[in-house]
C-alpha positions as CSV (number, residue, x, y, z in Angstrom):
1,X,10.2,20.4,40.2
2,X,7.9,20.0,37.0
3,X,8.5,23.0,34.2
4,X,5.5,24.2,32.5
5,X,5.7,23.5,29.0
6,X,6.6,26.5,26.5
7,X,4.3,28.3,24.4
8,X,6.4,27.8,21.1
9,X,5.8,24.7,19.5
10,X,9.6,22.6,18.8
11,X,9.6,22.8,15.1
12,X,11.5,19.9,14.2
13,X,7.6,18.4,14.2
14,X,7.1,19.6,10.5
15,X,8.4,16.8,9.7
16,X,5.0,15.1,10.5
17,X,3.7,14.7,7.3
18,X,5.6,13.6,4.1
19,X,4.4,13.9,0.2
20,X,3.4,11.4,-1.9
21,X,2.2,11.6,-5.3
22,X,-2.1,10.7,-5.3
23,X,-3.3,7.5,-6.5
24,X,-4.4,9.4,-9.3
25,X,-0.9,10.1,-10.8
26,X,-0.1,6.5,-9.9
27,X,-3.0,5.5,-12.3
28,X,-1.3,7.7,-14.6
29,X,1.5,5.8,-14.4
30,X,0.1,2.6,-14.9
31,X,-0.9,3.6,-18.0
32,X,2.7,5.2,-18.9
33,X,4.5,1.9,-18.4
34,X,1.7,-0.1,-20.4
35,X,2.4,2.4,-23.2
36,X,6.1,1.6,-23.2
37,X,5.5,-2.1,-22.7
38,X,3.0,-2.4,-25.6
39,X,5.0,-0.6,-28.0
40,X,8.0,-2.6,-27.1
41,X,6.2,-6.0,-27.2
42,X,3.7,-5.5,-29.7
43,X,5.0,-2.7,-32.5
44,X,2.2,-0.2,-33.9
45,X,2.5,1.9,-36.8
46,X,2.8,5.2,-36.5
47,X,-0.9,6.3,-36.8
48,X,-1.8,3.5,-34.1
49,X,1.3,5.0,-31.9
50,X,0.1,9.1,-32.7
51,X,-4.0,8.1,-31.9
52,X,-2.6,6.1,-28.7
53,X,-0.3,8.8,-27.6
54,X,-3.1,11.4,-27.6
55,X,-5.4,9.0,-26.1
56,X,-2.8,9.1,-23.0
57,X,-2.7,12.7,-23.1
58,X,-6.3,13.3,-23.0
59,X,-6.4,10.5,-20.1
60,X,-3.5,12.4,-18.3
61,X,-5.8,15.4,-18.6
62,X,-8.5,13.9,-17.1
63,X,-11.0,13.9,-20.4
64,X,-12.5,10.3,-20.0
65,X,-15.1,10.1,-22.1
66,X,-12.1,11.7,-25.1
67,X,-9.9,8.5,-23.9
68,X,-11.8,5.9,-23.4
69,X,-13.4,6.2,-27.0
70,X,-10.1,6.9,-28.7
71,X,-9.1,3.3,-26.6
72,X,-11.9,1.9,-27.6
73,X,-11.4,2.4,-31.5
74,X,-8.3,0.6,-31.2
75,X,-9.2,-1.9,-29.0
76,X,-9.7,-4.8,-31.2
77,X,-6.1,-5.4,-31.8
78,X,-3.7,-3.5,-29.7
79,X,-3.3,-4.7,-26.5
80,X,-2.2,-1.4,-24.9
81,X,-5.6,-0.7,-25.6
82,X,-7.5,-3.4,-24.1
83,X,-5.3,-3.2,-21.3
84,X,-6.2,0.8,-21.1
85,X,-10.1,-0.2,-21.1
86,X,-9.6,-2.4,-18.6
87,X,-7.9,-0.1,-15.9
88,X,-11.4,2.4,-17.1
89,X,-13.9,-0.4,-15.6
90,X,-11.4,-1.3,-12.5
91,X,-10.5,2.0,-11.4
92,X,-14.3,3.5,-12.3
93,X,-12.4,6.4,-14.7
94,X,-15.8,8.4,-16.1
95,X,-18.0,5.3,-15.3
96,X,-19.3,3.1,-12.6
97,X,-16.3,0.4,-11.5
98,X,-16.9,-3.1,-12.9
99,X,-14.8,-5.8,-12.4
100,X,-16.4,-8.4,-14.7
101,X,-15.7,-6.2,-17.8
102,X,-12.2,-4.9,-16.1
103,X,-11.1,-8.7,-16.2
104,X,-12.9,-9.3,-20.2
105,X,-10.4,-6.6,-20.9
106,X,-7.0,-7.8,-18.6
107,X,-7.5,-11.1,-20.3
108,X,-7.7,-9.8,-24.3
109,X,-4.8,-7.6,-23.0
110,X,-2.7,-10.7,-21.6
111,X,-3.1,-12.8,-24.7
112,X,-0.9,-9.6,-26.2
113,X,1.8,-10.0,-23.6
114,X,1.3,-7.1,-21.4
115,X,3.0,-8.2,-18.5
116,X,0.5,-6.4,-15.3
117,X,-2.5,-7.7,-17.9
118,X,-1.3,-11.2,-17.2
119,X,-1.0,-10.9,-13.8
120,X,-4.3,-9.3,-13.1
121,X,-5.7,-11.6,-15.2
122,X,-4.6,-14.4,-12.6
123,X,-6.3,-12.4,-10.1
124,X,-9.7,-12.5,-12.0
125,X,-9.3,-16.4,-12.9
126,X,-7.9,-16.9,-8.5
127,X,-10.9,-14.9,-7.6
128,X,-13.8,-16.0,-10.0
129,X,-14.6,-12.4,-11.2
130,X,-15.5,-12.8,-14.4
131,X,-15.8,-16.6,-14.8
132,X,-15.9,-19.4,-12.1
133,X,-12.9,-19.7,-10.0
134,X,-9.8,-21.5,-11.8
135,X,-6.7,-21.5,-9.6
136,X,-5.1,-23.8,-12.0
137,X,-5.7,-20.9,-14.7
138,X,-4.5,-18.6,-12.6
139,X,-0.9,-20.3,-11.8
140,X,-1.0,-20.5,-15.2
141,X,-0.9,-16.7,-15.8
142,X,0.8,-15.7,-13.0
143,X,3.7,-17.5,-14.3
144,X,3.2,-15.6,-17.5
145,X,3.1,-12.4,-15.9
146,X,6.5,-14.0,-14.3
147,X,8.3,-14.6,-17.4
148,X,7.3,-11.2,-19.1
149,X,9.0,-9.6,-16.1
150,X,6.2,-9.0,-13.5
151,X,7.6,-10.8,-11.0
152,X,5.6,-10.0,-7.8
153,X,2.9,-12.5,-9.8
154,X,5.1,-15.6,-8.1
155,X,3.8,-14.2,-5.1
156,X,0.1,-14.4,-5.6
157,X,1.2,-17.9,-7.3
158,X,2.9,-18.8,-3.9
159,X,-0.8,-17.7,-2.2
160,X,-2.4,-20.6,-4.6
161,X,-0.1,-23.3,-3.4
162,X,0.0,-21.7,0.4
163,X,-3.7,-22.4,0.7
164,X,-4.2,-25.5,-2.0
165,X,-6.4,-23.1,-4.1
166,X,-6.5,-24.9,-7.7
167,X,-3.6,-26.3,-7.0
168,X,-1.7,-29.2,-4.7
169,X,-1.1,-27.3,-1.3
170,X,2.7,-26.7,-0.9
171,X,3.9,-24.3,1.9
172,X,7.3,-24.9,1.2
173,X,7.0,-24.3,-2.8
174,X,5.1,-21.1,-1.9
175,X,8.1,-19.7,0.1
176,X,10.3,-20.5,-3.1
177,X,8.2,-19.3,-5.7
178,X,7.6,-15.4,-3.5
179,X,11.2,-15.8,-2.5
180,X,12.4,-15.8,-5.9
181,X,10.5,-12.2,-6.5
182,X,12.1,-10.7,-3.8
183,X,15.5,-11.9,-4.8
184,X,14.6,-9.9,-7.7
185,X,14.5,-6.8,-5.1
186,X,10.9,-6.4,-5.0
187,X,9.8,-4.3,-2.2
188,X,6.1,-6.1,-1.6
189,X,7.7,-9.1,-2.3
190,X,9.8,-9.0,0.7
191,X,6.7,-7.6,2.4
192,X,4.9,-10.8,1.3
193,X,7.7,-13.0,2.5
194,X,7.4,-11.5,6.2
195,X,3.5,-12.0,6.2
196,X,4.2,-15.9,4.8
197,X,6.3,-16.5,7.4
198,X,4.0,-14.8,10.1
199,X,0.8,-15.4,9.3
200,X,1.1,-18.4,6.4
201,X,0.6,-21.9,6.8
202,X,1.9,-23.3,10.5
203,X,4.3,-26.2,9.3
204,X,6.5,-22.3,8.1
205,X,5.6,-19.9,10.5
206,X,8.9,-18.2,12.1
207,X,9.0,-15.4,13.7
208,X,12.4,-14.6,13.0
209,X,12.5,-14.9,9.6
210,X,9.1,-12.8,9.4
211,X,11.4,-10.1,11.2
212,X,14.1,-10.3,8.8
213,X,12.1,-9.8,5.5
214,X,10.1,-7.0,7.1
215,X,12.9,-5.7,8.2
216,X,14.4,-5.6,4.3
217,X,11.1,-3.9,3.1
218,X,10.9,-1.1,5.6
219,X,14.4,-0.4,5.4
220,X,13.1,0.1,1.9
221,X,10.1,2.6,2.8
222,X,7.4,-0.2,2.4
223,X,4.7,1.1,4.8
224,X,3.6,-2.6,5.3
225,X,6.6,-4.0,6.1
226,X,7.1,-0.9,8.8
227,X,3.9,-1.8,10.1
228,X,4.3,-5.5,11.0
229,X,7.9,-4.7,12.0
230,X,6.4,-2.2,14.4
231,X,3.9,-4.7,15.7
232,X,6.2,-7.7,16.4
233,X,8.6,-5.1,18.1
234,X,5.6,-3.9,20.3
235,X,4.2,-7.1,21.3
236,X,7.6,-8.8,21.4
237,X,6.6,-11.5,18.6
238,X,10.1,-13.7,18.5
239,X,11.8,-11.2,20.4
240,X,12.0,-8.7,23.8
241,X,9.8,-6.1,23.0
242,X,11.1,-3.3,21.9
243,X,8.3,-0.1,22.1
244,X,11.4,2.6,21.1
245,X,12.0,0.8,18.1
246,X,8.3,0.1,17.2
247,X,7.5,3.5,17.5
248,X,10.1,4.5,15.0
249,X,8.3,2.0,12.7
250,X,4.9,2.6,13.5
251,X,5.4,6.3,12.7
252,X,7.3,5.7,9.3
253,X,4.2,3.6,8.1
254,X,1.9,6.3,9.4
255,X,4.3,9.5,8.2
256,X,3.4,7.6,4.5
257,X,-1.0,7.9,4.8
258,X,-0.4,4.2,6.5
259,X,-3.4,4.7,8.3
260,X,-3.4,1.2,10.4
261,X,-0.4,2.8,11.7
262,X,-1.9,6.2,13.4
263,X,-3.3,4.4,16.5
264,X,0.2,2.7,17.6
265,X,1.8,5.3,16.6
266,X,-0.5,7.6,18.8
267,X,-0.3,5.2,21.6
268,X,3.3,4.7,22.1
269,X,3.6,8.3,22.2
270,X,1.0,9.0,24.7
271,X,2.5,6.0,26.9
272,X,6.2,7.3,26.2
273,X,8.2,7.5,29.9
274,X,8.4,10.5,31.3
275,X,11.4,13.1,31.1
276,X,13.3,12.5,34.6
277,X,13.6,16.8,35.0
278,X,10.2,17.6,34.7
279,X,8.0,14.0,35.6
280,X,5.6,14.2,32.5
281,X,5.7,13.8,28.8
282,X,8.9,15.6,26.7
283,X,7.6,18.3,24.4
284,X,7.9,16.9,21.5
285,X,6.5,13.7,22.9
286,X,3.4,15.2,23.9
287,X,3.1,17.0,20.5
288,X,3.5,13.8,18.5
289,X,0.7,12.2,21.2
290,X,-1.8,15.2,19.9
291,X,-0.7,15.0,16.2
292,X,-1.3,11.6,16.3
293,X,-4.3,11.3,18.3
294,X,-6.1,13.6,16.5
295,X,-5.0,12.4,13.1
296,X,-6.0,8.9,14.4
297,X,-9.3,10.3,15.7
298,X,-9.9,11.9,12.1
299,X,-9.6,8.8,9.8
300,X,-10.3,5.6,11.9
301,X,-13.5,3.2,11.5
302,X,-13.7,2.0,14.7
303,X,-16.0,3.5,17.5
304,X,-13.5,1.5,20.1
305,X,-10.5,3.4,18.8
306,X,-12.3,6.6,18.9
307,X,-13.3,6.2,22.4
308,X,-9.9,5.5,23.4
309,X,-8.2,8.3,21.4
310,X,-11.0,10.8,23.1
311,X,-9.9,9.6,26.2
312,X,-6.2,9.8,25.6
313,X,-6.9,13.0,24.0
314,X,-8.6,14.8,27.2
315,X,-5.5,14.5,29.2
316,X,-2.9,15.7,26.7
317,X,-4.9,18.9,26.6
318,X,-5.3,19.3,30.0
319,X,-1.3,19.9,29.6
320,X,-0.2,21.1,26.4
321,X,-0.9,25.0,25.7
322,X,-3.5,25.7,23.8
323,X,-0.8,27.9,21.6
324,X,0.4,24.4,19.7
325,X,-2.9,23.6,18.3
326,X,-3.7,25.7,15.2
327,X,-0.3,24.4,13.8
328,X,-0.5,21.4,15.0
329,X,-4.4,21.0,13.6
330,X,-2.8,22.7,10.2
331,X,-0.2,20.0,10.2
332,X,-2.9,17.1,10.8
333,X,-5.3,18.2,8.1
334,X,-2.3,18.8,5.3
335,X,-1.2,15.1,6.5
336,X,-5.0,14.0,5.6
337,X,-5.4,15.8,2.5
338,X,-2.0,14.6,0.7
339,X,-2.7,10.9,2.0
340,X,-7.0,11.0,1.4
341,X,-7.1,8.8,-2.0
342,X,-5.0,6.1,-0.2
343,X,-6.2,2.6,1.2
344,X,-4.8,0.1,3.6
């Protein structure tokens, strides 16, 4: 006999939504480490250190204009500084985002030894931002950025030799070179590894070996690596297919602002098998379907996905009780606000 579902929501959904810091303070911190780098690798005196420090503050603050002149002042010879300006034109701090000038700036900034200047400065010379395209440039200081202790720059190396760009094409140095930054226990690294082996150059694909380095990452929180993990486990890519297990995965990636994640997720939930007492969808199933659904039908881009979530969506509300939905709407739009400044 089927049981009408109860009118108090099962709490343990709260768990919905997790915090991360905004992109914002991540910015922040980008410029926190550069601080601590330049001073290390290139010593200033201690006006140059006091004007710097209260450049950061003022940046920390929000007070553009303030930083970016007091960058500016010093920009001529401190790294730190050029490196500062730069992250101004790429993020578009107090002023329109420009690239061009961004990479100007990355590439006085690398000549200085800051070790993420190097390495975006290979991404400027790989993608002909501000000059024409130079993959052999571009190796070059990647492998700086390498040796200064950036090590994730072997894998955007690795994509110069995957494709041939610049470079002689070598699959099988690629691997090596990415490999040897996730030996070095970096998370995107590993994340990098999986998509190699997926998605790189045929004569490497395996499907096993994507698993496993995904498998490394998400077990490390990489939203990425939970993603694809999810998505060979759904589709059964190298393996049975597994839609428990890709759920759990799908939903990790998603529970972090993943937002590629939200439709799976929201699928796999709606299709979940019914509970054998009552011959439709557990509580808590059909509360994750909603949460999902809607949070899916709140950020996506594509009209097909819409339409499908709206369908999906008329039939869990023609069962669940109209009771669950200010909390669960609450808990949808605090999920969208914590994760709105992020991008995937």
């Amino acid at each position: 006999m089927k049981q009408p579902y109860r009118h108090t929501l099962p709490m343990q959904l709260f768990s919905f939504h997790s915090s991360l810091a905004s992109i914002a303070k991540q910015i922040i911190c980008w410029s926190s480490l550069a601080l601590v780098i330049s001073l290390g690798a290139a010593p200033a005196n201690a006006d140059d250190q006091r004007e710097l420090r209260q450049a950061q503050k003022a940046l920390a603050a929000g007070d553009y204009d303030k930083a970016f002149d007091q960058y500016k002042k010093k920009s001529e010879h401190n790294p730190l500084a050029q490196f500062s300006l730069a992250l101004f034109y790429d993020y578009g701090w107090g002023r329109p985002i420009d690239r061009a000038k961004a990479c100007h700036w990355y590439e006085k900034a690398a000549q200085g030894d800051i070790p993420a200047a190097a390495h975006f400065l290979g991404v400027c010379l790989a993608k002909g931002i501000h000059r024409d395209a130079d993959g052999k440039q571009a190796a070059h200081w990647f492998q700086v950025a390498a040796d200064l202790g950036h090590h994730y720059s072997l894998c955007d190396m690795a994509e110069l030799y995957m494709q041939g760009n610049g470079v002689t094409k070598d699959p099988a140095k690629a691997l090596g070179l990415c490999q040897q930054a996730a030996e070095h226990d970096v998370v995107r690294a590993m994340t990098r590894m999986g998509l190699f082996y997926l998605e790189g150059d045929k004569t490497i694909q395996e499907p096993g070996s994507a698993s496993r380095w995904f498998e490394m990452a998400a077990q490390r929180n990489a939203p990425e690596a939970q993603y694809y993990l999810g998505t060979m486990m759904r589709d059964g890519v190298g393996q049975p297919k597994q839609p428990t297990k890709a759920r759990f995965w799908f939903e990790q990636a998603a529970s972090q602002g993943y937002v590629r994640a939200y439709y799976p997720t929201a699928e796999l939930y709606f299709n979940a098998p019914a509970d054998p007492q009552t011959d439709m969808w557990s509580e808590q199933d059909l509360a994750k379907a909603y949460l999902w659904l809607t949070t899916t039908q709140q950020s996506s881009q594509s009209s097909k996905e819409k339409q499908q979530v709206a369908e999906m969506l008329e039939q869990v509300l023609e069962v669940m009780p109209e009771t669950w939905r200010p909390n669960l709407d609450t808990t949808v739009a605090e999920h969208l606000k914590a994760h709105s400044n992020q991008t995937n």
